[in-house]
N, CA, C and O atoms as a Tripos MOL2 file, in Angstrom:
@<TRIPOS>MOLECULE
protein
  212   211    53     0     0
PROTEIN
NO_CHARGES

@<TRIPOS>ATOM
      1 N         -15.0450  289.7430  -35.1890 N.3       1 UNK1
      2 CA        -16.4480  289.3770  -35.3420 C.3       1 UNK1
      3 C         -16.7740  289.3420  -36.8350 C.2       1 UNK1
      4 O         -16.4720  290.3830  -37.4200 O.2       1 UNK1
      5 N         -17.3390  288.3520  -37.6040 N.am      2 UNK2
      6 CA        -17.5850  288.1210  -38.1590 C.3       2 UNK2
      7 C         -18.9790  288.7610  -39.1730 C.2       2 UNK2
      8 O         -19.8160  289.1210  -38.3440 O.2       2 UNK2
      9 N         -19.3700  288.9530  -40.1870 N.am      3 UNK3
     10 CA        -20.2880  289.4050  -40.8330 C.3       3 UNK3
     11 C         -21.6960  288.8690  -40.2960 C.2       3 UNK3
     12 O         -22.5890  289.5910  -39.8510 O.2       3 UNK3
     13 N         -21.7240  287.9480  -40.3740 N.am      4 UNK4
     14 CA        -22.6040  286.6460  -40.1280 C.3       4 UNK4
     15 C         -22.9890  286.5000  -38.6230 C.2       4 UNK4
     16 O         -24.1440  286.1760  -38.3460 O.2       4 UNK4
     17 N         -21.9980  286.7450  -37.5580 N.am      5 UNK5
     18 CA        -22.0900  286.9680  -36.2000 C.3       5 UNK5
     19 C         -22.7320  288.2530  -35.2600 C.2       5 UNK5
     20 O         -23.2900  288.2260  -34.1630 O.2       5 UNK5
     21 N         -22.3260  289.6470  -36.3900 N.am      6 UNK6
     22 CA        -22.6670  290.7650  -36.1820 C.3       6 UNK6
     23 C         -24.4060  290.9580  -36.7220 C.2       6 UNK6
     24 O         -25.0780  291.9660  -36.5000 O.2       6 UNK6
     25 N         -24.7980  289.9480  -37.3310 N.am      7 UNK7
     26 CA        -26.5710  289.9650  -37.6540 C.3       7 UNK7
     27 C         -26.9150  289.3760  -36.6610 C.2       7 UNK7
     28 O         -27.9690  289.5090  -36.0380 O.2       7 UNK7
     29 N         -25.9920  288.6480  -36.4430 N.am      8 UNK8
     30 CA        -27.0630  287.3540  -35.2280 C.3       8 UNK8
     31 C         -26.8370  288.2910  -33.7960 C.2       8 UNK8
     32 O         -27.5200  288.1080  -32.7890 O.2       8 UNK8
     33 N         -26.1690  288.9290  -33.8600 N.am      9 UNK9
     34 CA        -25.9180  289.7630  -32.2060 C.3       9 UNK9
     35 C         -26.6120  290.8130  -32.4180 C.2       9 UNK9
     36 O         -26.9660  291.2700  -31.3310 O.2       9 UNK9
     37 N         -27.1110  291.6340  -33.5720 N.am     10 UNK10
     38 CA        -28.4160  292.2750  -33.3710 C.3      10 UNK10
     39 C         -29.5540  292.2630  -33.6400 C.2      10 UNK10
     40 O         -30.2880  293.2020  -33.3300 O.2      10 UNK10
     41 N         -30.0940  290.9050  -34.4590 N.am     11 UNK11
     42 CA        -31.4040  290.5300  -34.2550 C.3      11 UNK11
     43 C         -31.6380  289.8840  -32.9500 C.2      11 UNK11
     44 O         -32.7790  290.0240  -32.5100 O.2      11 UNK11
     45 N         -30.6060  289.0450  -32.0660 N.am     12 UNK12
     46 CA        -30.8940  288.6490  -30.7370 C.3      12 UNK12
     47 C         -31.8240  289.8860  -29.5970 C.2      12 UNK12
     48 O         -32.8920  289.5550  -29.0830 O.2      12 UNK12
     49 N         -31.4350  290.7470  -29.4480 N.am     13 UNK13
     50 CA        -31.9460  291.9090  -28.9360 C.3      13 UNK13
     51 C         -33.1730  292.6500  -29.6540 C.2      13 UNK13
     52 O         -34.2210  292.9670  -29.0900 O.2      13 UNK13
     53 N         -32.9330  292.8140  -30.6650 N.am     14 UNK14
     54 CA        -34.4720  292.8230  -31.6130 C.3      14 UNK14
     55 C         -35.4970  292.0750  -31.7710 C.2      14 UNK14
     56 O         -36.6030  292.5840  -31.9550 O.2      14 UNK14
     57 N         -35.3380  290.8950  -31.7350 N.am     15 UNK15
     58 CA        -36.1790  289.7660  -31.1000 C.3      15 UNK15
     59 C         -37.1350  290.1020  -29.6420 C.2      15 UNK15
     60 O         -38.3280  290.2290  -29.3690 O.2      15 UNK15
     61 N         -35.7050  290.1600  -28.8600 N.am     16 UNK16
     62 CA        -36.8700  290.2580  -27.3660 C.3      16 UNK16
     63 C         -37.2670  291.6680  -27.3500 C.2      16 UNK16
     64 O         -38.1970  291.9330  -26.5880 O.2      16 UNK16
     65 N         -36.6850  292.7800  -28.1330 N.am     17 UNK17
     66 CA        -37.6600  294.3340  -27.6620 C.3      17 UNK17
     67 C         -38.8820  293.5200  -28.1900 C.2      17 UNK17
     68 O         -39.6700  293.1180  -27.3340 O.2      17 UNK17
     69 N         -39.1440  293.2170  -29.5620 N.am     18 UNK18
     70 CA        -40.5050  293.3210  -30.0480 C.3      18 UNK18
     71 C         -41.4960  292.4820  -29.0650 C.2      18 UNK18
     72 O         -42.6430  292.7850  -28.7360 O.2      18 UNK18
     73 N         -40.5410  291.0570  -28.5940 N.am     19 UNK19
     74 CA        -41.7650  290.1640  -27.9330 C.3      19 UNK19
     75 C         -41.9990  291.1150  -26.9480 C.2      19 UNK19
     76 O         -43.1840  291.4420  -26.8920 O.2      19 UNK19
     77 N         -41.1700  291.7430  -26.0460 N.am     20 UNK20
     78 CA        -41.3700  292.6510  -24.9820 C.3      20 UNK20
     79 C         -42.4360  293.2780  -25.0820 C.2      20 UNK20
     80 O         -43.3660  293.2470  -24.2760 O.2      20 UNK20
     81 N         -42.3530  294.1020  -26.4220 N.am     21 UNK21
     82 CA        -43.2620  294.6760  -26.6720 C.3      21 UNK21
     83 C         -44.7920  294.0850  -27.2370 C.2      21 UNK21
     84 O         -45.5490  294.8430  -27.8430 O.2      21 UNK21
     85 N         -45.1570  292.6320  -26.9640 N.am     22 UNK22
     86 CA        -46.6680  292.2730  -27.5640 C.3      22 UNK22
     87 C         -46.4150  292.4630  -29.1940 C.2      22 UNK22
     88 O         -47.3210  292.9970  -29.8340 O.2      22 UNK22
     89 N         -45.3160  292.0790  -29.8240 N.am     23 UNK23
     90 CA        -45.3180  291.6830  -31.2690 C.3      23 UNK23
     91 C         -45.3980  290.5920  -31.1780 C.2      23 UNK23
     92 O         -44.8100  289.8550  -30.3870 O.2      23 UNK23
     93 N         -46.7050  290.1390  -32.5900 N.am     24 UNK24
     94 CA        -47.1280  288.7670  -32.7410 C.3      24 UNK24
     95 C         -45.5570  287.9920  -32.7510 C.2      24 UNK24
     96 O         -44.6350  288.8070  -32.7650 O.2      24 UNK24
     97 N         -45.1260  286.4880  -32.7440 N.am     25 UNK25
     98 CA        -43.8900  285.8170  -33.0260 C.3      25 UNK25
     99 C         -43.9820  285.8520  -34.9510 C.2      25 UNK25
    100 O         -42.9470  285.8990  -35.6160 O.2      25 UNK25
    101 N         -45.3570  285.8200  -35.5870 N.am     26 UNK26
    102 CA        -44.9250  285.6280  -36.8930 C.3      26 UNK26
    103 C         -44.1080  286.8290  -37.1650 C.2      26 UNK26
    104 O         -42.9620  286.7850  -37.6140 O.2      26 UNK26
    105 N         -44.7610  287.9100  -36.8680 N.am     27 UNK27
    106 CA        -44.4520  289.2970  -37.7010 C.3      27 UNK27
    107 C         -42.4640  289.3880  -37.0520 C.2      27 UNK27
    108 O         -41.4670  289.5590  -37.7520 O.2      27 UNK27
    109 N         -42.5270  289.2460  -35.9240 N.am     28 UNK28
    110 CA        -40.7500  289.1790  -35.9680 C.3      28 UNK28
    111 C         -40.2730  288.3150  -36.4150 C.2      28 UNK28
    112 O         -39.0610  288.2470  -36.2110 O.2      28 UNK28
    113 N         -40.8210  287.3490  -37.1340 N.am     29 UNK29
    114 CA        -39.7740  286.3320  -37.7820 C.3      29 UNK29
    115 C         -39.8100  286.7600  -39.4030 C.2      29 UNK29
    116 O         -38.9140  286.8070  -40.2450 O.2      29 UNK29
    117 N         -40.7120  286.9430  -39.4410 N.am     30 UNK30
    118 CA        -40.8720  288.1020  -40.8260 C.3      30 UNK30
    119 C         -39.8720  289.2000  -41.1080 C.2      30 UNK30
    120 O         -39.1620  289.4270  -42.0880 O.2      30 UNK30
    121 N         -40.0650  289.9320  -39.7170 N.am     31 UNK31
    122 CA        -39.2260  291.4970  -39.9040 C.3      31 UNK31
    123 C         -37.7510  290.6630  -39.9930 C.2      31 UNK31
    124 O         -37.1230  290.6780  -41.0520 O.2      31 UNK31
    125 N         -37.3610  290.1020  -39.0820 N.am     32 UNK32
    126 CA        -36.1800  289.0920  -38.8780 C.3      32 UNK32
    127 C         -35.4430  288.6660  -40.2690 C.2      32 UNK32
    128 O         -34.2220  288.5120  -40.2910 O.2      32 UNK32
    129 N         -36.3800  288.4570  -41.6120 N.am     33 UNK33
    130 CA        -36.2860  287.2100  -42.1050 C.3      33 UNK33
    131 C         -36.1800  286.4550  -42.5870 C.2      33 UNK33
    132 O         -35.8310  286.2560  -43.7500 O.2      33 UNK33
    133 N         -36.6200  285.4780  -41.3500 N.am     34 UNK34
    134 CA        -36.3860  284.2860  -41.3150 C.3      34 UNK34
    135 C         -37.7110  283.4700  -42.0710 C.2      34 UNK34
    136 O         -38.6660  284.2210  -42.2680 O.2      34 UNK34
    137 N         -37.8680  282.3100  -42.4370 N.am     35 UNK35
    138 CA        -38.6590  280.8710  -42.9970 C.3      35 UNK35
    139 C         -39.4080  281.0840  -42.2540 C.2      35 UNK35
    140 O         -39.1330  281.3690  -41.0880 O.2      35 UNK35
    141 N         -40.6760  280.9970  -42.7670 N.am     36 UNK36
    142 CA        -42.0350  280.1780  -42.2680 C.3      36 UNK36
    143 C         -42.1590  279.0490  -42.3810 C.2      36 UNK36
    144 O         -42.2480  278.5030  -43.4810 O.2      36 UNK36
    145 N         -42.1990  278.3340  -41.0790 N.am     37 UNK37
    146 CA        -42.2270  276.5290  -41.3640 C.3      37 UNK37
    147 C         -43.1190  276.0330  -40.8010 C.2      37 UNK37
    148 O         -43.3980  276.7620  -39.8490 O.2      37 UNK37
    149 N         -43.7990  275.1220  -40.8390 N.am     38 UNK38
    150 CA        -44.7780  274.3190  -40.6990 C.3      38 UNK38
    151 C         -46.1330  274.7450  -41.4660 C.2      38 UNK38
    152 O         -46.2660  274.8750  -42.6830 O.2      38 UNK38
    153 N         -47.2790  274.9630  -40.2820 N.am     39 UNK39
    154 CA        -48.6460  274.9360  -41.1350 C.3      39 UNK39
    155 C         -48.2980  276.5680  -41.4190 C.2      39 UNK39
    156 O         -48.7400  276.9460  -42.5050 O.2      39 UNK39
    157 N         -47.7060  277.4280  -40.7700 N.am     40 UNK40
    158 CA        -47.7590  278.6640  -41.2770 C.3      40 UNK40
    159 C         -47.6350  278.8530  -42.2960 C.2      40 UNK40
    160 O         -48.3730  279.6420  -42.8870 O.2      40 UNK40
    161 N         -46.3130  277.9730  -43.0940 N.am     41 UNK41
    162 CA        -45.6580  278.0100  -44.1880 C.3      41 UNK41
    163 C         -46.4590  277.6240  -45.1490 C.2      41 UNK41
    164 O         -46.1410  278.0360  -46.2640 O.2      41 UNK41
    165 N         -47.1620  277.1300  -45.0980 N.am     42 UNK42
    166 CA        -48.2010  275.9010  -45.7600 C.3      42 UNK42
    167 C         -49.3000  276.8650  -46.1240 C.2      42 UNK42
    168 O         -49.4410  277.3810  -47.2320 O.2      42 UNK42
    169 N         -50.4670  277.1490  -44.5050 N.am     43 UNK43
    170 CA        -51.5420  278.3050  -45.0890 C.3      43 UNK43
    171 C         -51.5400  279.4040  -45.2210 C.2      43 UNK43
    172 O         -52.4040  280.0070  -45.8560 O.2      43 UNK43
    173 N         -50.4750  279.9810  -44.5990 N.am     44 UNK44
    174 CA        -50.2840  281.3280  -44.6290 C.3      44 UNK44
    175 C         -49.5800  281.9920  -45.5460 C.2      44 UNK44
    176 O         -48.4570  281.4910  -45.5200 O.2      44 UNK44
    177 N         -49.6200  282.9010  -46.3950 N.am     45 UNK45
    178 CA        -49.3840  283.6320  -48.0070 C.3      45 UNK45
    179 C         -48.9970  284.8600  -47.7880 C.2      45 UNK45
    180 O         -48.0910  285.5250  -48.2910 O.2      45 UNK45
    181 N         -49.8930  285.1270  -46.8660 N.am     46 UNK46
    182 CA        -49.5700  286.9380  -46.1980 C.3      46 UNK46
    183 C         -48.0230  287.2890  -46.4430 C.2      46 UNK46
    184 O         -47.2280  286.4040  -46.1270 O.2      46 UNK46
    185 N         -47.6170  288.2310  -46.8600 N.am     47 UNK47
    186 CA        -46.4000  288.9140  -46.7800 C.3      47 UNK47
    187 C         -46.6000  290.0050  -45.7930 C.2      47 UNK47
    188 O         -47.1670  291.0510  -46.1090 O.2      47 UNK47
    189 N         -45.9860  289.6990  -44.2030 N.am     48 UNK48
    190 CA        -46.3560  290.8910  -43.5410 C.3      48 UNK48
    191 C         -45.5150  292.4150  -43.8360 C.2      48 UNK48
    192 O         -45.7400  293.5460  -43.4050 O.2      48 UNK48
    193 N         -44.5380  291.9230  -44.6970 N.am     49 UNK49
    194 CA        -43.0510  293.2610  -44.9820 C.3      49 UNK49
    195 C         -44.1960  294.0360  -45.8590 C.2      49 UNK49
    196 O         -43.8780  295.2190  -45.7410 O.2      49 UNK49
    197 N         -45.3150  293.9730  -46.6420 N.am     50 UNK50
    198 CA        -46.0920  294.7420  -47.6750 C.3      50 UNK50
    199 C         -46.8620  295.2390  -46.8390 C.2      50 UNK50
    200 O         -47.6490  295.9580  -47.4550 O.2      50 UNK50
    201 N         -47.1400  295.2550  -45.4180 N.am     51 UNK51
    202 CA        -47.9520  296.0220  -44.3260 C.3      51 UNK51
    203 C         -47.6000  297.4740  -44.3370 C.2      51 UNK51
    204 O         -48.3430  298.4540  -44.3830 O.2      51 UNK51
    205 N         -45.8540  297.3620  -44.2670 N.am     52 UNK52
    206 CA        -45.1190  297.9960  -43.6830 C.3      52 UNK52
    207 C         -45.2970  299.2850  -44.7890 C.2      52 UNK52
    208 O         -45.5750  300.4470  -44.4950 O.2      52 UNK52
    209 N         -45.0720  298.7700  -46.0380 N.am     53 UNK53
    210 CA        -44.8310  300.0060  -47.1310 C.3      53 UNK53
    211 C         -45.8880  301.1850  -47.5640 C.2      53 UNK53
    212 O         -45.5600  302.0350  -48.3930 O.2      53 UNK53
@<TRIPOS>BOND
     1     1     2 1
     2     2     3 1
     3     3     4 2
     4     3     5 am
     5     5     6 1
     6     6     7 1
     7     7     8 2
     8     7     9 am
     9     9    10 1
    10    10    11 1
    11    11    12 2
    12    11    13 am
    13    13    14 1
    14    14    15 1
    15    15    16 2
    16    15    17 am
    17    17    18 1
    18    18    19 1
    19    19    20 2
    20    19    21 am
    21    21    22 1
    22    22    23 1
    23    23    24 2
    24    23    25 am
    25    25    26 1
    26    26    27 1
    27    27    28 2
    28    27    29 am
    29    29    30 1
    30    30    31 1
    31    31    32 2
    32    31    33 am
    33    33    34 1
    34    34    35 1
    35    35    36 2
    36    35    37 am
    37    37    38 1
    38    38    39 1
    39    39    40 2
    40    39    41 am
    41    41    42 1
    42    42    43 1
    43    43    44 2
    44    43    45 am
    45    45    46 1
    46    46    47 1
    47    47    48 2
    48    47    49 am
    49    49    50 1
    50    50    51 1
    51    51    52 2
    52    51    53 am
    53    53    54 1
    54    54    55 1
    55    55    56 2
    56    55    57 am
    57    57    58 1
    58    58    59 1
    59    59    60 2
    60    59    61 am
    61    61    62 1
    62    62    63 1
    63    63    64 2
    64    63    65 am
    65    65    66 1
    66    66    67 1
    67    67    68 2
    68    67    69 am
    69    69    70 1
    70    70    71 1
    71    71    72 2
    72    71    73 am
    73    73    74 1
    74    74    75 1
    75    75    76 2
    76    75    77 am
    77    77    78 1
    78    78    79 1
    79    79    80 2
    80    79    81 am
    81    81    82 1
    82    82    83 1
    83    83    84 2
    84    83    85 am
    85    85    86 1
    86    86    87 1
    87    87    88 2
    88    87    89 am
    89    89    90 1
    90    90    91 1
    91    91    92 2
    92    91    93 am
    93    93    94 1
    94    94    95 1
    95    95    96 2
    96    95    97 am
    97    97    98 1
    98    98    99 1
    99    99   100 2
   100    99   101 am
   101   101   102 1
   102   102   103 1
   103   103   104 2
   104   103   105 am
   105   105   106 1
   106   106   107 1
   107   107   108 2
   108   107   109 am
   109   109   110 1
   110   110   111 1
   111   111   112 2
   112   111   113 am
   113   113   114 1
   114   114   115 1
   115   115   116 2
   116   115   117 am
   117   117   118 1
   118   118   119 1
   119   119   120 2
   120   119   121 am
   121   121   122 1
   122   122   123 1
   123   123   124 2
   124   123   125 am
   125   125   126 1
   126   126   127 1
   127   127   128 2
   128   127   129 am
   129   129   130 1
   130   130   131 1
   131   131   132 2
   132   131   133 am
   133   133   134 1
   134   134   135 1
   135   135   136 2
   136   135   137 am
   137   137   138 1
   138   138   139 1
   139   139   140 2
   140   139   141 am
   141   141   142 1
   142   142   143 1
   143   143   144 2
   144   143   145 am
   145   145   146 1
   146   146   147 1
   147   147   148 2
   148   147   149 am
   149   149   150 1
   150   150   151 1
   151   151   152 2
   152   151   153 am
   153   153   154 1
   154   154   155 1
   155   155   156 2
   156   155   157 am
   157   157   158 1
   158   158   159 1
   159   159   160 2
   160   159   161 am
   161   161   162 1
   162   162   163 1
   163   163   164 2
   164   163   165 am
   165   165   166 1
   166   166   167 1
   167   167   168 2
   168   167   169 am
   169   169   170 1
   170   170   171 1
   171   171   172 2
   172   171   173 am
   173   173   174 1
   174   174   175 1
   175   175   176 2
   176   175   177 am
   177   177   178 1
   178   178   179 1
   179   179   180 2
   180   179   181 am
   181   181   182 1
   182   182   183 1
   183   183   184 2
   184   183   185 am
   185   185   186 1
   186   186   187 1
   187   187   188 2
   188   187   189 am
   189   189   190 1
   190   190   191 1
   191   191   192 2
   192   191   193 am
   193   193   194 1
   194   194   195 1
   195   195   196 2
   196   195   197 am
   197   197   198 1
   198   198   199 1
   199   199   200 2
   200   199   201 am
   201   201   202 1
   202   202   203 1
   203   203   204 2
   204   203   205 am
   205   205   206 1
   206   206   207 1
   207   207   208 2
   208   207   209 am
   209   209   210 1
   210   210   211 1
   211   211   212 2
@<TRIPOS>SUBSTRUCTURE
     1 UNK1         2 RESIDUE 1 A UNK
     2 UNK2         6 RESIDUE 1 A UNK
     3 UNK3        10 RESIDUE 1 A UNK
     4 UNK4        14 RESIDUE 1 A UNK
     5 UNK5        18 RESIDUE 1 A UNK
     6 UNK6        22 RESIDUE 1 A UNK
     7 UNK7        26 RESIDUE 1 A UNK
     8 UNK8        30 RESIDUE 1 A UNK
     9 UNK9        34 RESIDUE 1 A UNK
    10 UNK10       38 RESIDUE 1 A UNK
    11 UNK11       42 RESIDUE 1 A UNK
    12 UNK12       46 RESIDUE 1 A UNK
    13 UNK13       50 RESIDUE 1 A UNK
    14 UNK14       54 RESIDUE 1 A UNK
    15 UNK15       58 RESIDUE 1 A UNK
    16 UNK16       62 RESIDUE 1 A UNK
    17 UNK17       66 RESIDUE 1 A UNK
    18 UNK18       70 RESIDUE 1 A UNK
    19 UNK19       74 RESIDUE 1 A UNK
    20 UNK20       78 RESIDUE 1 A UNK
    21 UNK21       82 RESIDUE 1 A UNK
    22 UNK22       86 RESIDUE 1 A UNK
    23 UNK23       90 RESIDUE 1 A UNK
    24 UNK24       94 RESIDUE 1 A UNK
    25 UNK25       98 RESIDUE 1 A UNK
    26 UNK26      102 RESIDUE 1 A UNK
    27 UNK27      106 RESIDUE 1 A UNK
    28 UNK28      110 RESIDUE 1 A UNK
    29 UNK29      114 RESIDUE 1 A UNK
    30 UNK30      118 RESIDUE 1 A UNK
    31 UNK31      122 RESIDUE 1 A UNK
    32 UNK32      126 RESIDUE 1 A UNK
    33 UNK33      130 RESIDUE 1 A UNK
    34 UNK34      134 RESIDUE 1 A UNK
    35 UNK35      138 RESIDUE 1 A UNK
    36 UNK36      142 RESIDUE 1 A UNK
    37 UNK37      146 RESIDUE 1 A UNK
    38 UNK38      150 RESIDUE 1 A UNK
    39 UNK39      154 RESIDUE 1 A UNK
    40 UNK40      158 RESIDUE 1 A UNK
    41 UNK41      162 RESIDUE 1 A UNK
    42 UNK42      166 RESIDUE 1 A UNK
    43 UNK43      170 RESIDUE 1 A UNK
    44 UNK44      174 RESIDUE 1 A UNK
    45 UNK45      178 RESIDUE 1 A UNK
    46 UNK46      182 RESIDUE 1 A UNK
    47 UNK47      186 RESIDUE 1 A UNK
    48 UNK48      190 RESIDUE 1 A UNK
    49 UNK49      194 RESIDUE 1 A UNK
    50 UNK50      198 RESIDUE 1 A UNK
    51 UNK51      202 RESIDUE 1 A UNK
    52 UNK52      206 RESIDUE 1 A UNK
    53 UNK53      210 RESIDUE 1 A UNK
């Protein structure tokens, strides 16, 4: 298994606890992350990782 394979096999499961759990989709793609694309990317500025600290 690969470096690159071993992130993607445990954000897969980290993904669905949070949706499981009623986490917005931005904030796990954030915690994740991953790109903001489209209008998010565009109007949205927020850094949700500076919530956290």
């Amino acid at each position: 298994m690969t470096k690159n394979s071993k992130k993607k096999a445990i954000r897969q499961p980290i993904s669905t606890l949070l949706s499981e759990n009623s986490v917005a989709t931005h904030v796990t793609e954030k915690m994740l992350d991953h790109t903001m694309r489209g209008v998010l990317a565009v109007y949205n500025k927020h850094d949700w990782m500076n919530w956290f600290n």
